[in-house]
C-alpha positions as MATLAB code, in Angstrom:
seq = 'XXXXXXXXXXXXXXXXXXXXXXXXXXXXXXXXXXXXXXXXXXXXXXXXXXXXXXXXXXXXXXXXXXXXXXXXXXXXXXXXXXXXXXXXXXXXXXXXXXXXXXXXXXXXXXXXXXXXXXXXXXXXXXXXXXXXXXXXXXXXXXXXXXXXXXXXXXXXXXXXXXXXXXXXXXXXXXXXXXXXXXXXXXXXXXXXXXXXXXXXXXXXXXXXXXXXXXXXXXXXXXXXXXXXXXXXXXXXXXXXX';
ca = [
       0.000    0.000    0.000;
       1.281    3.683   -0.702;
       1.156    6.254    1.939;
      -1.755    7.530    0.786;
      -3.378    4.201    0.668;
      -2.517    3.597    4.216;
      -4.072    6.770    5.570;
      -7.328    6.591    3.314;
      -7.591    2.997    5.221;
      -6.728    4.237    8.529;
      -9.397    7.103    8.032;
     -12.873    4.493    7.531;
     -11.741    2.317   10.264;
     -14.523    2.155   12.832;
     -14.191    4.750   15.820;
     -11.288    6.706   13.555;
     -11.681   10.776   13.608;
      -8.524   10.484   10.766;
      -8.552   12.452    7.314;
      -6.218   12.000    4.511;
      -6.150   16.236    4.013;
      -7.907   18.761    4.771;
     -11.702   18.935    3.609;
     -12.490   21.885    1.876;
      -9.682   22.998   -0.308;
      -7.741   25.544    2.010;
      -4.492   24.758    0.284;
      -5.284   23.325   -2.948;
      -2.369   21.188   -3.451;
      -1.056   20.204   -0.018;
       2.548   18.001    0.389;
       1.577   14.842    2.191;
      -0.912   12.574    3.668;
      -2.626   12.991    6.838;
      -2.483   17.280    7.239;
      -5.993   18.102    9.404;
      -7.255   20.092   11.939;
      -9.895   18.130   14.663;
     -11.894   21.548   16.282;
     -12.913   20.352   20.323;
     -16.290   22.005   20.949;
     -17.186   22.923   24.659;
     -19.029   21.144   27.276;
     -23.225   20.165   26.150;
     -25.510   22.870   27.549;
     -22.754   25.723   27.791;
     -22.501   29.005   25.836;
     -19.491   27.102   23.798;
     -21.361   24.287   23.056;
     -20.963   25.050   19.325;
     -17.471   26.598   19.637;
     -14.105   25.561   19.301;
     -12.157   25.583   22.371;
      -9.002   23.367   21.678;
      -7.877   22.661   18.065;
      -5.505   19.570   17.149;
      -3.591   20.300   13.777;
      -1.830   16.529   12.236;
       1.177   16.842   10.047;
       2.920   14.238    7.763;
       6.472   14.920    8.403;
       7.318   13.113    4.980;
       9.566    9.433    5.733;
      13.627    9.224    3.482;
      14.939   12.009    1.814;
      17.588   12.852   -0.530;
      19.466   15.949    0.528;
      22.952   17.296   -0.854;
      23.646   13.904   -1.930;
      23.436   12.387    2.275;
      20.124    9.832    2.620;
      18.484   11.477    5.751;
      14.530   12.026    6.450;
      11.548   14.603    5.823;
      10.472   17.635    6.964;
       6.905   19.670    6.607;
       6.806   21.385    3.730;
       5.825   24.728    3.000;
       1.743   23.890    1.575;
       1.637   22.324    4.816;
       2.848   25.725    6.820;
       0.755   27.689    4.584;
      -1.898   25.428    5.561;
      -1.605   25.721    9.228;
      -1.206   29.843    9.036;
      -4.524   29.788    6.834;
      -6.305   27.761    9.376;
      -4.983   30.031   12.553;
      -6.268   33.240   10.795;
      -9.346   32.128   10.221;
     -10.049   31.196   13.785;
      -8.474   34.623   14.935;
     -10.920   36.384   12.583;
     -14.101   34.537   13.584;
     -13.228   35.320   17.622;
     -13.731   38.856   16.454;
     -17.265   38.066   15.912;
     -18.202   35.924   18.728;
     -18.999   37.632   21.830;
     -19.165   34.271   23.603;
     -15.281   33.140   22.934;
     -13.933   32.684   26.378;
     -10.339   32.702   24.689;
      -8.667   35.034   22.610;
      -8.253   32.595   20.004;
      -8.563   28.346   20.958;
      -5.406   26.945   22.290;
      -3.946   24.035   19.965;
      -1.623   20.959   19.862;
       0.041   19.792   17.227;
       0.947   16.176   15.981;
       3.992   14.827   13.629;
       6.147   11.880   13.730;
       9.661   13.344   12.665;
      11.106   16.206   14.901;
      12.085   19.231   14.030;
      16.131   20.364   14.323;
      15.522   22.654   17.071;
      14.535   19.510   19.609;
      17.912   19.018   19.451;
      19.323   22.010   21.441;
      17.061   20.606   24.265;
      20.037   18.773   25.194;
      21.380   21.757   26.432;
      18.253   23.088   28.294;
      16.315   21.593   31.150;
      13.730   18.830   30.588;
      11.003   16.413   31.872;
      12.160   12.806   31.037;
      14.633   10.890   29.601;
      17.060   11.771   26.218;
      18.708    8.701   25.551;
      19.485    9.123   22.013;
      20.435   11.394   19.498;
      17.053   13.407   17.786;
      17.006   11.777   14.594;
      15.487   14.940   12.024;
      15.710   16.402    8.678;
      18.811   18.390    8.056;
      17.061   20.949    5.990;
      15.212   23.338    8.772;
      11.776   24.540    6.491;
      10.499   26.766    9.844;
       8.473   24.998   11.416;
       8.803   26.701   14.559;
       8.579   29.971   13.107;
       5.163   29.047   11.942;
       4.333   27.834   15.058;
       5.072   30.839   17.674;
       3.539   33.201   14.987;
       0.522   31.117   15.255;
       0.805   31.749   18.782;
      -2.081   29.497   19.832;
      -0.585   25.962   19.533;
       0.767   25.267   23.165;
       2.767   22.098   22.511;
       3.657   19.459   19.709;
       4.111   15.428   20.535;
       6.668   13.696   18.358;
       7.801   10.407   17.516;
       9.926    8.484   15.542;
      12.997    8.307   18.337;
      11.960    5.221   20.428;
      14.196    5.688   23.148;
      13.354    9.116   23.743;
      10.308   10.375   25.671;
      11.677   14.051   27.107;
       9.177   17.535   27.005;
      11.492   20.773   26.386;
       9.652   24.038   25.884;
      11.145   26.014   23.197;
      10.043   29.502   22.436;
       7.184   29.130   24.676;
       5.928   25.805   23.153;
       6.346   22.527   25.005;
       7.934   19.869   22.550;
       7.032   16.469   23.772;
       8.266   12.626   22.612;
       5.240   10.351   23.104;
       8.306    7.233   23.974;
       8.649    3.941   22.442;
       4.878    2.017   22.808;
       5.237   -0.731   20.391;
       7.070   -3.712   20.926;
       7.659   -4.503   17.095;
      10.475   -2.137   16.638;
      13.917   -1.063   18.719;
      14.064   -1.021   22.047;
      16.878   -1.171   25.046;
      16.285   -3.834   27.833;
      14.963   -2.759   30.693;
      13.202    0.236   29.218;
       9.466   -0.431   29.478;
       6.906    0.785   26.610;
       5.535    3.694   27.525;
       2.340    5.453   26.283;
       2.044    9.426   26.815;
      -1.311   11.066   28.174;
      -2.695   14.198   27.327;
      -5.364   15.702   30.035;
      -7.469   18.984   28.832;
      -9.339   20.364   32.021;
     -11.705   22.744   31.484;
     -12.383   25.969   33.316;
     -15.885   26.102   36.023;
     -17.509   29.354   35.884;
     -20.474   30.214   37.971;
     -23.313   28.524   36.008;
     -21.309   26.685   33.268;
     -18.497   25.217   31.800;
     -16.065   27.040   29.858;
     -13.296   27.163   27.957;
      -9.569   25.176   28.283;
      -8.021   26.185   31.781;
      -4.678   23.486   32.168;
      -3.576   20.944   29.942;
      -1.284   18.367   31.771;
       0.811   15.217   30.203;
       2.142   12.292   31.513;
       3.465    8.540   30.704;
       2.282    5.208   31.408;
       4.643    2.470   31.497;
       3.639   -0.897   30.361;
       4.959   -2.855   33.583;
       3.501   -4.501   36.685;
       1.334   -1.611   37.787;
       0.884    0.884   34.721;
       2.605    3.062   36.658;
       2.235    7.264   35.716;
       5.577    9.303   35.352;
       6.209   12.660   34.654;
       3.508   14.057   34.873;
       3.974   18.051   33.800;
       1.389   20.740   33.231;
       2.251   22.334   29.085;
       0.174   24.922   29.818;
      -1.269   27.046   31.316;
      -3.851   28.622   29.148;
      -4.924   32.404   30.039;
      -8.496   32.800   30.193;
      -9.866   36.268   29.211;
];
């Protein structure tokens, strides 16, 4: 199966919220499979019932790639950044218009298997878990992080692809977060149990209602005798207006 193939068959399995690209044609011709934007509405029976309070953008980071010769991997290309700017002005324009947006614009997440080059200088900067090998990105830097903190909504990005890796660094004011090695059909180091990262959105409790995102917290769970819960770190917090 190609890529595409793969993610069109991911997307109609039962229970799957997965697209292959984004519906509606922001970006007509779009680098990738697997680029969309999931919009989190607020609690039933509150004023934001029908609004977006937390938006989670996917990315394909691309797989090999041929640069200057050297075999190396991907990176998100431009389309893909264009998308994502596209999509955050639209939601900053609507919030104009909405006099019951508890937010200044909804806080977001992002999602993409390759890192970008920046995780690396984490090394050098205090973090929340383990770095226990070397961040495997593209050489070619296509500013992604740029993007991002002009955005200045998305709160923190989970990675991949680096199984024996499952830090958080914030850089420029965005967490950066390794979800660490789940599966147990690829590399591993003995004594290193699977883990599987958590993401917990709590909402804020005004007087008669719900409202928008007030904290969102991560942690791991390791795959051993007692599932046991490490790390756990807050990548927020999220100022309500």
């Amino acid at each position: 199966m190609t890529r595409e193939e793969l993610m069109s068959f991911i997307s109609l399995m039962d229970y799957s919220v997965s697209q292959v690209n984004p519906l509606g044609g922001v970006v007509s011709d779009i680098d990738g499979f697997g680029n969309y934007n999931l919009d989190l509405y607020g609690a039933p029976g509150s004023n934001l019932f029908n609004t977006s309070i937390l938006n989670l953008f996917f990315l394909d980071s691309g797989d090999r790639a041929v640069i200057d010769g050297r075999r190396g991997y991907g990176w998100i290309k431009e389309s893909q950044l264009q998308w994502l700017r596209s999509i955050s002005k639209n939601y900053q324009e609507q919030d104009h218009d909405d006099p019951l947006a508890s937010i200044s614009a909804p806080p977001a997440l992002a999602f993409f298997h390759i890192p970008i080059p920046e995780v690396r200088d984490l090394w050098f900067k205090e973090y929340v878990g383990q770095y226990q090998e070397a961040v495997a990105c593209s050489s070619y830097n296509s500013g992604v992080l740029k993007t991002l903190v002009s955005m200045g909504n998305v709160k923190a990005v989970f990675l991949g692809h680096d199984h024996l890796n499952d830090f958080c660094g914030e850089i420029e004011s965005i967490w950066f977060c390794y979800g660490g090695g789940s599966g147990y059909h690829a590399y591993g180091r003995i004594g290193w149990q699977r883990r599987a990262r958590v993401i917990s959105v709590e909402l804020d409790k005004g007087k008669n209602s719900w409202l928008g995102v007030r904290r969102i917290k991560t942690w791991k769970r390791l795959d051993d005798a007692f599932f046991s819960k490490i790390d756990e770190q807050t990548v927020g917090p999220v100022t309500i207006r």
